[in-house]
Backbone as a chain_set.jsonl record, in Angstrom:
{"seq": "XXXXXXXXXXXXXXXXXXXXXXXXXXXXXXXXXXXXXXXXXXXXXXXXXXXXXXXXXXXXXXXXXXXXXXXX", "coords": {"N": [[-31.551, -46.53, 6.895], [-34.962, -46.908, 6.831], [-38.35, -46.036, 6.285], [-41.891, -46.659, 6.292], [-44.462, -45.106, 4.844], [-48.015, -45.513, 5.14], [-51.244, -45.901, 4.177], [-53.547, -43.897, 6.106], [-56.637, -44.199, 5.893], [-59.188, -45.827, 4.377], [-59.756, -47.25, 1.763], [-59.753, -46.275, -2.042], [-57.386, -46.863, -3.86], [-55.743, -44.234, -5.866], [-53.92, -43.193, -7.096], [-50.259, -42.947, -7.834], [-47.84, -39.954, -6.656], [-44.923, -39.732, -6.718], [-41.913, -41.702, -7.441], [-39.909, -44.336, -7.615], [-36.374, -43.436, -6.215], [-37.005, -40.765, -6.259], [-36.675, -37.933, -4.619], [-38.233, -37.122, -1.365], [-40.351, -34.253, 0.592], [-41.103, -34.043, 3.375], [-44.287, -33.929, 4.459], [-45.075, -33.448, 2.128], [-47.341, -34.557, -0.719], [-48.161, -37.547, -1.462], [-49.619, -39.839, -2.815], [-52.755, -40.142, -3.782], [-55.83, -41.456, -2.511], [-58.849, -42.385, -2.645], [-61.94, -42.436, -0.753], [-64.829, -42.828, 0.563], [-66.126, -41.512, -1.82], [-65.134, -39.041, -1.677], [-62.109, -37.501, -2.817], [-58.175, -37.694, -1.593], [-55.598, -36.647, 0.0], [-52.475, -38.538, 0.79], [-49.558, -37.627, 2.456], [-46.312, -37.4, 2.789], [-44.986, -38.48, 5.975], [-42.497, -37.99, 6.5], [-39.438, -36.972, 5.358], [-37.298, -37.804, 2.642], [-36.03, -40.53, 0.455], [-37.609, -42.366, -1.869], [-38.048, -45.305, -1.493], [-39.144, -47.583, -2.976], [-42.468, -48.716, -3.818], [-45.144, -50.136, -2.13], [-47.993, -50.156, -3.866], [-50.657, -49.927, -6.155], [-52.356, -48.613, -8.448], [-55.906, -48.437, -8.302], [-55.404, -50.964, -6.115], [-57.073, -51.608, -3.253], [-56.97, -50.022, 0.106], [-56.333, -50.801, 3.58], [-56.594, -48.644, 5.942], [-53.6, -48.081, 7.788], [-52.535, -49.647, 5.977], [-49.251, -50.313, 3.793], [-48.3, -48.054, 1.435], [-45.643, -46.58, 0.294], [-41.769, -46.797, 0.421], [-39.627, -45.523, 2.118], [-35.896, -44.281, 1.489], [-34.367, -43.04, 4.654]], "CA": [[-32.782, -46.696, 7.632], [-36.147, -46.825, 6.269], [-39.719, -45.365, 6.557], [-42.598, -46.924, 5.232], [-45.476, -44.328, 4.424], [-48.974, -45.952, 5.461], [-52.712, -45.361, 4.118], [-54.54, -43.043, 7.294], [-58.05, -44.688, 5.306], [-59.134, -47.237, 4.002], [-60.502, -46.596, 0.189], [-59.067, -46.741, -3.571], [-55.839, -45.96, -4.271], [-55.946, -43.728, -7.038], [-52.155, -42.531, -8.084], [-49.082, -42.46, -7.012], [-47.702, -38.984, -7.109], [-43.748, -40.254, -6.618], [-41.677, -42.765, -8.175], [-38.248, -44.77, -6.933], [-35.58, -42.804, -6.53], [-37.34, -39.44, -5.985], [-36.859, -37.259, -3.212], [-39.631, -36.248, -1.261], [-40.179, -33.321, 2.026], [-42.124, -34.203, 5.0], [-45.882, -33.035, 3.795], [-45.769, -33.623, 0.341], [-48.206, -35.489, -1.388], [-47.591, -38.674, -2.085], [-50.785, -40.59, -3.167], [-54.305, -39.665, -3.841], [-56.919, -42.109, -2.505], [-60.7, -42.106, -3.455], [-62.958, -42.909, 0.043], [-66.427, -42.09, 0.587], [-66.73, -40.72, -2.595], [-64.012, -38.567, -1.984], [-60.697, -37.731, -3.345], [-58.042, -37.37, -0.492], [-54.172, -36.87, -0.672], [-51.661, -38.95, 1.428], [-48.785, -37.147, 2.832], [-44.897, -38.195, 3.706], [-44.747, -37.719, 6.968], [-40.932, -38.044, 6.731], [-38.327, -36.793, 4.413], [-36.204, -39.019, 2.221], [-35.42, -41.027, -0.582], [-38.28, -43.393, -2.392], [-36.968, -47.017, -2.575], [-39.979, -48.908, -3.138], [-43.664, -48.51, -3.977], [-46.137, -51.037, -2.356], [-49.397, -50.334, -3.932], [-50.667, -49.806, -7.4], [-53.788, -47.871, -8.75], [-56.704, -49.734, -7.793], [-56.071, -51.149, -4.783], [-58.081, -51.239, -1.955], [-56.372, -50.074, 1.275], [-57.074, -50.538, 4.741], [-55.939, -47.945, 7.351], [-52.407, -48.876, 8.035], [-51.262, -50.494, 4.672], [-48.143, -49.722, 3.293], [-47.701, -47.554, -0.097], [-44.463, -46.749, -0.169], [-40.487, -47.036, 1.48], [-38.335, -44.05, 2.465], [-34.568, -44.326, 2.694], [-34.244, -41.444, 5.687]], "C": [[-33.957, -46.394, 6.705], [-37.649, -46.264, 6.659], [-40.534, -45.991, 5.951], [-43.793, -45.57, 5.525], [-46.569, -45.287, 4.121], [-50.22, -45.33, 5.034], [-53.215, -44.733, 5.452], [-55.843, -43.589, 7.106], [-58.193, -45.482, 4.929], [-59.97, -46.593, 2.917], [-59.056, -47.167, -0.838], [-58.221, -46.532, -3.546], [-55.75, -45.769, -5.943], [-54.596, -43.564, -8.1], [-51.222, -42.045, -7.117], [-48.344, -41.601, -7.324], [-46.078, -39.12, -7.185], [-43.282, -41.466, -7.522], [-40.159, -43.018, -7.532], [-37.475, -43.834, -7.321], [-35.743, -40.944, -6.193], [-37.222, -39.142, -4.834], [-38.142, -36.925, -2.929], [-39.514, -35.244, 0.528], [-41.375, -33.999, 2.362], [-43.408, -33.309, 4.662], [-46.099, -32.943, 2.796], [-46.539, -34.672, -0.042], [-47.834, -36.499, -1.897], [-48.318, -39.369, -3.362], [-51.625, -40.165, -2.974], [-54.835, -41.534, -3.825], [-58.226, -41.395, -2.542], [-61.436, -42.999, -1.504], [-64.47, -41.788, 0.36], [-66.798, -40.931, -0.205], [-65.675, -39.251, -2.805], [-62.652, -38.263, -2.251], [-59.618, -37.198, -2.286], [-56.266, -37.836, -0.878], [-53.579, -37.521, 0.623], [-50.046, -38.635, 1.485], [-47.514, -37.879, 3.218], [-44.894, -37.516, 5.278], [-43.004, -37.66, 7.701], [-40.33, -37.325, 5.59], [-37.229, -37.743, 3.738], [-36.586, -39.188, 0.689], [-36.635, -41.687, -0.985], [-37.481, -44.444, -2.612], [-37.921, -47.505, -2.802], [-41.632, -48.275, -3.118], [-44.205, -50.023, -3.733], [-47.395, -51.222, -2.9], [-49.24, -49.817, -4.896], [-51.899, -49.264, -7.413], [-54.584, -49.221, -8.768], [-56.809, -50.736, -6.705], [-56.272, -50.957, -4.198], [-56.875, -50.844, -0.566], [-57.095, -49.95, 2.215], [-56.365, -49.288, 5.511], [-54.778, -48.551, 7.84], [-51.465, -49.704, 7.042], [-49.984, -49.935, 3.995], [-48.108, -49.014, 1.846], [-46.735, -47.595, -0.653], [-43.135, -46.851, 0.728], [-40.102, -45.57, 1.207], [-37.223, -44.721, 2.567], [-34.688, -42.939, 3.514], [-32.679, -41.352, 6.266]], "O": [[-33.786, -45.569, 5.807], [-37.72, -46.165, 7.884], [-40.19, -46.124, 4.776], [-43.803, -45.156, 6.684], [-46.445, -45.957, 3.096], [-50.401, -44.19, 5.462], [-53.262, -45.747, 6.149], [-56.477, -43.566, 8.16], [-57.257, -46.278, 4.999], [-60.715, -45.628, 3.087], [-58.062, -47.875, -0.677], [-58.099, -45.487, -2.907], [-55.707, -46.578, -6.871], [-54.399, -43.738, -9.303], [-51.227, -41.266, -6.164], [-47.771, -41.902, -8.371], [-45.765, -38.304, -8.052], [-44.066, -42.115, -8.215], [-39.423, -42.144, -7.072], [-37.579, -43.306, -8.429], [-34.843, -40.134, -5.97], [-37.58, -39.901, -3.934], [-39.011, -36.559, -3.72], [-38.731, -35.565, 1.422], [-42.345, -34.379, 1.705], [-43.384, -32.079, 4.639], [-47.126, -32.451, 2.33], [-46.276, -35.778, 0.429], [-47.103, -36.422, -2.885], [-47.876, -39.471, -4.506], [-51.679, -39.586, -1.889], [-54.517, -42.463, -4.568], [-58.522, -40.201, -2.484], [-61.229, -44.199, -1.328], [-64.825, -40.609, 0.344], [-67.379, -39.896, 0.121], [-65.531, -38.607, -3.844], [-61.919, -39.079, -1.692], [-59.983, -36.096, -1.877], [-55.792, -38.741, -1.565], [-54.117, -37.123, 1.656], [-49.283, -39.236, 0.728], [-47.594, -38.892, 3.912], [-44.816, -36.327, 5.587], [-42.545, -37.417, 8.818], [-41.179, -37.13, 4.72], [-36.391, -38.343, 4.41], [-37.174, -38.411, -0.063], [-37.191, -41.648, 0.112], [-36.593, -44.629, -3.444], [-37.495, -48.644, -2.992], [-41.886, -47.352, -2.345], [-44.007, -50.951, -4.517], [-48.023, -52.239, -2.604], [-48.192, -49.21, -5.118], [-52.596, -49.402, -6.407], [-54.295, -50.388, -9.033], [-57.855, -51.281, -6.35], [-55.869, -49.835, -3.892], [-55.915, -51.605, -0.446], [-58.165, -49.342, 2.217], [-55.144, -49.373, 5.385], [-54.942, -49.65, 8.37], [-50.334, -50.182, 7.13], [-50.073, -48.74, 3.714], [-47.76, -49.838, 1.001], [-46.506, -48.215, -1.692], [-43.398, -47.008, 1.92], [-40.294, -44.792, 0.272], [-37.126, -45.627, 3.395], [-35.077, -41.895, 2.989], [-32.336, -40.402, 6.97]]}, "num_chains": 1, "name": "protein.A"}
């Protein structure tokens, strides 16, 4: 089963703090986006596996876009 992990904002996407394959806990930091000037971290709100990164430094997200996959 899978999870995707979603932007909360809409702004830059600065860095992705994960990479395939990594574990991650429920509240860790995933991604730092940049909106209104400020710098703002994006959280797993699951536990699991990384399979997949959708987004790359520099792009824009809206509220709701996908970053990255969980296996859970």
């Amino acid at each position: 089963m899978t999870h995707v992990v979603r932007s909360n904002m809409a702004g830059t996407l600065l860095e992705i703090l994960v990479q395939p394959g990594e574990t991650v806990s429920e509240g860790q930091d995933v991604a730092m986006i940049e909106s209104m000037k400020m710098h703002l971290a994006i959280q797993a709100d699951r536990s699991g596996k990384v399979a997949s990164v959708h987004a790359k430094p520099g792009d824009f997200l809206n509220d709701g876009d996908a970053i990255l996959e969980l296996e859970v």
